[in-house]
MARKOL-138569 format. One line per 5 residues: their letters; for each residue x, y, z of C-alpha. Coordinates in nm, 3 decimals, decimal comma. Layout:
REM residues N
a = X/Y/Z | ...
***
This chain:
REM residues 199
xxxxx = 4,628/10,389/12,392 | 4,733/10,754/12,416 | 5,106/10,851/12,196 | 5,356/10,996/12,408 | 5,425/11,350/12,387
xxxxx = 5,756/11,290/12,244 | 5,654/11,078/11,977 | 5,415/11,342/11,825 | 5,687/11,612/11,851 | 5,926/11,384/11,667
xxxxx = 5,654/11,276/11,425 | 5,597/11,695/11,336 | 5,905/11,747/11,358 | 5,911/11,514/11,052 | 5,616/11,714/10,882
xxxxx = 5,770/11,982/10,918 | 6,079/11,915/10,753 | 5,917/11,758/10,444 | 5,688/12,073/10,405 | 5,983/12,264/10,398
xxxxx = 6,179/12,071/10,168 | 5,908/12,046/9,944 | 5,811/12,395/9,937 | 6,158/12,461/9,902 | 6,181/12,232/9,600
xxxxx = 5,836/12,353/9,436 | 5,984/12,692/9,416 | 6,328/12,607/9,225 | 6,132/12,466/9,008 | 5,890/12,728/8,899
xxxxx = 6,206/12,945/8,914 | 6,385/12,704/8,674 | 6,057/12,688/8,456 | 6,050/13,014/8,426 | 6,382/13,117/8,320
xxxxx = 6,398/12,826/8,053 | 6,000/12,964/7,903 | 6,176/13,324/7,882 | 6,456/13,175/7,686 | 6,269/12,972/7,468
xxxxx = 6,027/13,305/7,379 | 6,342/13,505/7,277 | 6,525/13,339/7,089 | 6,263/13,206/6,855 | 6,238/13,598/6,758
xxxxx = 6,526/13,606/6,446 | 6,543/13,693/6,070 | 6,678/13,496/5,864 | 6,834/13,655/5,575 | 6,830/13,477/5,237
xxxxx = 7,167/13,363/5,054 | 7,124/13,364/4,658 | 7,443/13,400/4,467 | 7,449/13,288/4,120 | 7,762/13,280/3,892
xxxxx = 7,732/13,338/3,489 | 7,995/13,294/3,171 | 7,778/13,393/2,903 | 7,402/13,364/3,074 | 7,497/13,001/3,171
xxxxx = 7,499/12,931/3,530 | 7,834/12,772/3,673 | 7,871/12,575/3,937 | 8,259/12,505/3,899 | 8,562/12,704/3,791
xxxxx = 8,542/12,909/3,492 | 8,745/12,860/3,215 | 8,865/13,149/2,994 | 8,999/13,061/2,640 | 9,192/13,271/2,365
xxxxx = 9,215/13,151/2,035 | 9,467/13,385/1,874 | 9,777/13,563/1,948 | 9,963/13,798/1,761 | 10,130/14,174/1,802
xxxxx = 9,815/14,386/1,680 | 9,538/14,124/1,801 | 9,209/14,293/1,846 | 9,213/14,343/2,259 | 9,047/14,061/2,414
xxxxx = 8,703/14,086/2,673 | 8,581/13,841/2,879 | 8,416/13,773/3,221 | 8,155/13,614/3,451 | 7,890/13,757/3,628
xxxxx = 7,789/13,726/3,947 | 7,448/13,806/4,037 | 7,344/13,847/4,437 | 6,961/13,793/4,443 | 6,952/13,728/4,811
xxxxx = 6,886/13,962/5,111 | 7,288/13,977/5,214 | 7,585/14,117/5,145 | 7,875/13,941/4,988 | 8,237/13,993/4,952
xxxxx = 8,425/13,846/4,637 | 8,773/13,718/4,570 | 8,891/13,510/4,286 | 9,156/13,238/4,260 | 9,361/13,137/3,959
xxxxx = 9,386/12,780/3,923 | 9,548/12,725/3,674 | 9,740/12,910/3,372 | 9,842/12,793/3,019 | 10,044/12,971/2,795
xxxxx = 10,109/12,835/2,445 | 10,283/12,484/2,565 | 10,351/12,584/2,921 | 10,116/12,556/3,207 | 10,148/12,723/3,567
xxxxx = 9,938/12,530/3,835 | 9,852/12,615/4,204 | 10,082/12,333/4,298 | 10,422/12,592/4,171 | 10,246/12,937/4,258
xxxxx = 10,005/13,085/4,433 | 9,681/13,245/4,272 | 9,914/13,615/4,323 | 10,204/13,519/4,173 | 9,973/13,353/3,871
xxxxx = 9,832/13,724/3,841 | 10,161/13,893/3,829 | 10,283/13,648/3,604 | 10,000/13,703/3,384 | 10,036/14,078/3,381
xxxxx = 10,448/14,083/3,361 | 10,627/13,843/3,198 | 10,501/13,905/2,817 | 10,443/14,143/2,549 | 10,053/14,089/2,611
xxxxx = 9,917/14,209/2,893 | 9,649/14,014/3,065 | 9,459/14,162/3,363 | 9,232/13,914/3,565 | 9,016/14,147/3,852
xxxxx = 8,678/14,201/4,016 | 8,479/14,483/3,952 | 8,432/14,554/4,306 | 8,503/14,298/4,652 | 8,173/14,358/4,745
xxxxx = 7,852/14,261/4,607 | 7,508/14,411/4,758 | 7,187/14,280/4,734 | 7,025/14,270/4,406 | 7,308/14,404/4,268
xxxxx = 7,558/14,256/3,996 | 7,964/14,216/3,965 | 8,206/14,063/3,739 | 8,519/13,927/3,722 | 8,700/14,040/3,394
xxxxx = 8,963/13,919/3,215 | 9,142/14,154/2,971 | 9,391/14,084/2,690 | 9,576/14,360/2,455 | 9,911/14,296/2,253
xxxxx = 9,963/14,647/2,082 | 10,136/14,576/1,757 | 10,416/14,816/1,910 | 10,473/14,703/2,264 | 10,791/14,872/2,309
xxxxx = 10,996/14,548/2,307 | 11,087/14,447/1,949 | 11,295/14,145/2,053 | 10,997/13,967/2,306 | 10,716/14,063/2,035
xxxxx = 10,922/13,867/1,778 | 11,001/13,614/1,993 | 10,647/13,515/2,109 | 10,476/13,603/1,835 | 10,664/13,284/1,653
xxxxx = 10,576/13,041/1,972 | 10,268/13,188/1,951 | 10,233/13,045/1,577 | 10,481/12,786/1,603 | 10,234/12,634/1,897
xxxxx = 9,903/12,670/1,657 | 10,063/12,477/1,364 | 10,269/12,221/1,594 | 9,951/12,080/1,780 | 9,634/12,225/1,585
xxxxx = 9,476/12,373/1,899 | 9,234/12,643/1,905 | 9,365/12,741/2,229 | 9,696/12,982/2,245 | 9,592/13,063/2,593
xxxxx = 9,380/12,928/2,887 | 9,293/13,095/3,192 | 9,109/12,864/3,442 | 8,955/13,104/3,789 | 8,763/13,031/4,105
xxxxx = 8,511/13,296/4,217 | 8,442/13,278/4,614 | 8,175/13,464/4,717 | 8,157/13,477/5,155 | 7,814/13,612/5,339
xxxx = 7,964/13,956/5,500 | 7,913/14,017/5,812 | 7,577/14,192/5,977 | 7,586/14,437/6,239
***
């Protein structure tokens, strides 16, 4: 039985379609394959830079908030000299900032809840006889390189104001003898140290 002409046109008609469409479709996807292999091989080629910050009150590593503590105040005290270190042994750069927590002066204490870590600084550095001066050395800390954040403390016997020297130098004892402490003043920080940004 012979086919009919028209039934084999149909039938490559058919063929041909298909061969198209899968041609068609074969090609997309080498296209497609070939796009996602070039993506894949470029972005697998990155450094990654390492992050080592450590933080150090007197050679002992911190992982919290520092505390500073003075024992004794008086007009003509010896000028006080603390701080922390911060030590950058990765392979970035870091910027610093502090944050005062939390402030205690004789039986008053100044918390983040009332102030905020600026107006704990000015406060410190203002509103007595003493002077106390929380800062960084620098806000940015390379690699392998070191910082600190220093707290200084003077009370010159002769601070130019008779009246406050007077004044706090008796809270200052008055505070010692009413609740035995061994703390006049407290000075609690927060040292945040951010990756900077590469170029």
């Amino acid at each position: 039985m012979k086919k009919e002409p028209k039934n084999i046109f149909k039938t490559l008609k058919k063929i041909r379609f298909f061969l198209i469409f899968a041609i068609v479709l074969l090609s997309i996807n080498a296209y497609a394959w070939f796009i996602y292999i070039t993506k894949v091989d470029t972005s697998i080629k990155a450094k990654v830079r390492s992050w080592n910050i450590m933080i150090q009150v007197h050679d002992e590593n911190v992982a919290s908030d520092i505390t500073f503590n003075v024992s004794e105040m008086y007009p003509g005290m010896p000028d006080y000299h603390d701080y922390a270190t911060v030590i950058n042994n990765g392979e970035s750069q870091g910027t610093l900032e502090f944050v005062i927590k939390r402030v205690q002066i004789f039986d008053s204490v100044y918390t983040l809840d009332d102030y905020t870590s600026e107006q704990l600084v000015e406060m410190l550095a203002d509103n007595y006889p003493f002077k106390i001066d929380v800062s960084l050395t620098n806000n940015v800390i390379d690699p392998g390189h070191t910082e600190q954040f220093v707290v200084d403390i003077k009370w010159p016997y002769e601070s130019g104001d008779d009246v406050a020297d007077t004044y706090w130098g008796n809270q200052a004892y008055s505070y010692m003898k009413a609740t035995n402490s061994d703390t006049c003043i407290s000075i609690v920080a927060e040292i945040r140290v951010n990756q900077a940004p590469t170029n």
